[in-house]
Phi, psi and omega in degrees: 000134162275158186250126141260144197228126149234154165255148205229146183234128142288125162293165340281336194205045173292141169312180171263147194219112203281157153235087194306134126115236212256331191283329167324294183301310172304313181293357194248327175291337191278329157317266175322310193264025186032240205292321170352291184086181155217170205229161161307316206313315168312333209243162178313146162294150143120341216269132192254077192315303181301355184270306151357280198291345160323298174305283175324317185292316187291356192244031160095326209261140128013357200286124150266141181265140164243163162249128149244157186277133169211172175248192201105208176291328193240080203239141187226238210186116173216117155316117175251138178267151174221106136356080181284302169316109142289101170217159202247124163293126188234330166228131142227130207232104139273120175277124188267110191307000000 
């Protein structure tokens, strides 16, 4: 299993900010899909996504939610998150436990 760690920057001249685990991961996935965003639906079951964006808010960053709508069997109402803060990944490291 890996430990993911990243340090993280607000442009232009936010501090650098360590990230740990799942907030890490989380934060490299919200990097990686920009305007896009991400949603459960993109992500592994089980990964408990609104708590990841808790954590990242209460640690300062930006993040928005839309509600979108889908159909199917079981069709509802699922959250895509965005990344707002302009950031720069400055390490990103996984390391094997």
């Amino acid at each position: 299993m890996k430990k993911f760690t990243i340090v993280v920057k607000v442009e232009p001249d936010g501090q650098p900010v360590r990230l740990d685990g799942r907030s890490a991961w989380m934060m490299k996935k919200l990097v990686e899909a920009g305007k896009r965003g991400v949603s459960t639906i993109d992500l592994p079951a089980g990964v408990r996504v609104a708590h990841y964006i808790f954590l990242l808010r209460r640690a300062g960053f930006v993040i928005s939610t839309e509600h979108a709508s889908h159909g199917g069997l079981f069709s509802g109402v699922h959250a895509v998150y965005r990344i707002e803060s302009p950031i720069s990944i400055l390490e990103d490291i996984a390391a094997a436990a």
